[in-house]
N, C-alpha and C positions, 0 to 999 in steps of 0.2 A: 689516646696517643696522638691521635690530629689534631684536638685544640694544641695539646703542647708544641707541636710543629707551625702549624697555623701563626702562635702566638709570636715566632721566631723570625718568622720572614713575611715581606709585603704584601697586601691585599691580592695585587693579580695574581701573583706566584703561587700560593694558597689558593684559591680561585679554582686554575688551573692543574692544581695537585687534585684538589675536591673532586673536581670532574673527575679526570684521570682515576682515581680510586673509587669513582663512583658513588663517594659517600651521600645520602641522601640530605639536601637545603636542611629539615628539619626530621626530630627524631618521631618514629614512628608512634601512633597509640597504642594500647594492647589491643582492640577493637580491630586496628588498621592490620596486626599484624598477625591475628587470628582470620581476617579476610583474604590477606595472600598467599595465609598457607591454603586455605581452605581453597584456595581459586586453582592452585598451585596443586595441590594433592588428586582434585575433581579430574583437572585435566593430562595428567600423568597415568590416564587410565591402562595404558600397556603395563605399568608397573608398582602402581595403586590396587585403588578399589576393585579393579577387573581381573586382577590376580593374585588372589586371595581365596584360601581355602580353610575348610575347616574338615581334620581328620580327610585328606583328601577330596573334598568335593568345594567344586567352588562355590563360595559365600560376596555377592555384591554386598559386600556392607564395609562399612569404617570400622574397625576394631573399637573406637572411643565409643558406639553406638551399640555394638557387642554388649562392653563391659557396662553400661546402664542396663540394656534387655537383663542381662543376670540380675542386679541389682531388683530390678521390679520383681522378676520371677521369685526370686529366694522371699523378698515381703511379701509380696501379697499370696502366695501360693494357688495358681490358678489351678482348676482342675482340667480344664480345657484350654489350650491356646487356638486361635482359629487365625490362619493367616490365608491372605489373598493376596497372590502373585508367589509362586512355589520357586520358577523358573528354572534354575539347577537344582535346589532341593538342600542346600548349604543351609538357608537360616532354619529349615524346618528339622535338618538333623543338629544342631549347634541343640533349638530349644529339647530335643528331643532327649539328647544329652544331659541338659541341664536337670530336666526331669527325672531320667537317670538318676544323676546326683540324690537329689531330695528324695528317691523313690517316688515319687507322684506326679502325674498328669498326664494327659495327651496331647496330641496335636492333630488339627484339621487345616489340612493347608491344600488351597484352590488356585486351579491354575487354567485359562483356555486353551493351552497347547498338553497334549503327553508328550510323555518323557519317559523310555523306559531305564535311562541308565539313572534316574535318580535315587537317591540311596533307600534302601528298605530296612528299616524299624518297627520293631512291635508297636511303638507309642503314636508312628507319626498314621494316619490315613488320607491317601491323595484323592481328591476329586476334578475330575476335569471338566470345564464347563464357564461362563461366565458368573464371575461375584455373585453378578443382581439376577441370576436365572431361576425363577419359579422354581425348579428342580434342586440347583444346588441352594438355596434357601430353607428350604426345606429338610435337606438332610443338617445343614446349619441350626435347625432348631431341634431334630432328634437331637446331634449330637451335645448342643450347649443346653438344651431345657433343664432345668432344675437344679446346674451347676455353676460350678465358681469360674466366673472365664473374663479372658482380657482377648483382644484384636490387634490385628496385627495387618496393617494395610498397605500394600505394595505392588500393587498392580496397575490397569492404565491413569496414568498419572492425568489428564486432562481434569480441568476442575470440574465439570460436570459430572463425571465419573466418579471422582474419587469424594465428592459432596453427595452422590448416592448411596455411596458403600456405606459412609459415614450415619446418613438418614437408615440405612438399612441394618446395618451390624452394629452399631450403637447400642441398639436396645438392649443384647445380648450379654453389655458389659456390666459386672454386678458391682455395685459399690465397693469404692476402695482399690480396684481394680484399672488397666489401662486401656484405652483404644492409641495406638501408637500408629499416626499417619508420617507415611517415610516421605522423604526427599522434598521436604519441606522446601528445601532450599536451590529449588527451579526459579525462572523466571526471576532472574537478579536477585535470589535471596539467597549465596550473592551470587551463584553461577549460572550459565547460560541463560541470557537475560531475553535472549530471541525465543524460548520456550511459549513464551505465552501464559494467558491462569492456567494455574494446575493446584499441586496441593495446599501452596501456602494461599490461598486467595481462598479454597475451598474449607481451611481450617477456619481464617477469618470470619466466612459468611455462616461455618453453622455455630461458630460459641455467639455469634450475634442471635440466632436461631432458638439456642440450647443454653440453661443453667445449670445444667447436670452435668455440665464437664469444664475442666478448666486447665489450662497448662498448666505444667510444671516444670517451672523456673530451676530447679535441685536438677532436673537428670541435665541438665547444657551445662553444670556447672566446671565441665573440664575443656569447655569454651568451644573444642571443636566437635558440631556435629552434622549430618545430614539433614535432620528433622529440626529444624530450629519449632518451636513452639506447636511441635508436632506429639509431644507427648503430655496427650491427656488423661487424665484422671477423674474419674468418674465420682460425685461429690454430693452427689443428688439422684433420687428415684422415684420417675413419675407415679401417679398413685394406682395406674393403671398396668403397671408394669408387675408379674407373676416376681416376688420374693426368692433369690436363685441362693439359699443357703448351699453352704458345702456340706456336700456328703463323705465327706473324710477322704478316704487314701483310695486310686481306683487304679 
């Protein structure tokens, strides 16, 4: 309707309509306009992402990043999901659910604070304690050894940290299977640019690292998400790594 207007009366007058309506000099790309929702969405957190529940408990997460988490869970059929960073306890009752669904698997979700109101599930078990601690490691490998498992990483976001988790819980992920590192999208990719490296510079530095894992281009493909080239796929298994078949239904 404004080019027709536009085309009707003299440059200034148009000009100053432009303005006035604030129509933008030139039309946006899909790229541009998947960036302002996302910058847009990030920072609406009173009525966004920080208010958001699942079955009553609050869930930080984007629903667009939800609906992939099911997507991977229903293929590949983990038998164990193992997450770090529990915090209200929303993504570990969502996957717990999910589980539900299929009848099958559990969850191990780690966190350095308790929490006693987060939600209680036969499937989910909390640990508290840091990621990388000798201790919770270790029940890390009772609980994934000789099973079908993906990760799930959301905890201190700093790239040091979260490039540990990655060297550490990695190994645990069985072919075919995801290591899902969240919030890719710190340090201007594309919000809060004053963050610093965090996870996307730590995804970076370990696929330079690692050939056993590789993004996947498919789970972004509803254009918005937190984890931009944060879900990896495990694609390869060192020859030194214990064979982690599935033991069926648990």
């Amino acid at each position: 309707m404004m080019r027709g207007i536009k085309s009707l009366m003299p440059r200034t007058i148009a000009s100053r309509l432009r303005r006035y309506l604030c129509e933008p000099e030139k039309e946006l790309t899909a790229d541009e306009v998947v960036r302002h929702f996302h910058e847009l969405f990030y920072s609406r957190t009173e009525s966004t992402w920080n208010d958001t529940y699942w079955m009553g408990t609050r869930i930080l997460k984007n629903p667009f990043d939800l609906w992939i988490y099911q997507e991977i869970i229903f293929s590949t059929r983990p038998d164990i999901i193992v997450e770090c960073g529990t915090r209200h306890g929303g993504s570990a009752l969502y996957f717990a659910h999910l589980c539900d669904l299929l009848g099958h698997g559990r969850i191990v979700s780690i966190d350095i604070e308790p929490d006693t109101s987060r939600p209680v599930h036969p499937r989910i078990t909390y640990h508290i304690g840091s990621s990388l601690s000798e201790d919770v490691l270790k029940e890390v490998e009772r609980a994934a050894g000789g099973y079908r498992t993906m990760v799930s990483l959301d905890s201190d976001h700093r790239q040091s940290h979260v490039l540990s988790e990655m060297r550490a819980y990695g190994r645990y992920v069985s072919l075919g299977c995801y290591m899902v590192v969240e919030d890719t999208n710190l340090n201007g990719n594309p919000v809060l640019p004053q963050f610093g490296p965090g996870p996307h510079e730590a995804v970076e530095q370990f696929l330079r690292e690692s050939h056993e894992f590789e993004d996947d281009p498919r789970c972004e493909r509803l254009l918005f998400t937190f984890h931009p080239r944060g879900f990896l796929r495990r694609v390869a298994q060192s020859l030194d790594m214990r064979p982690r078949p599935s033991p069926g239904h648990r």
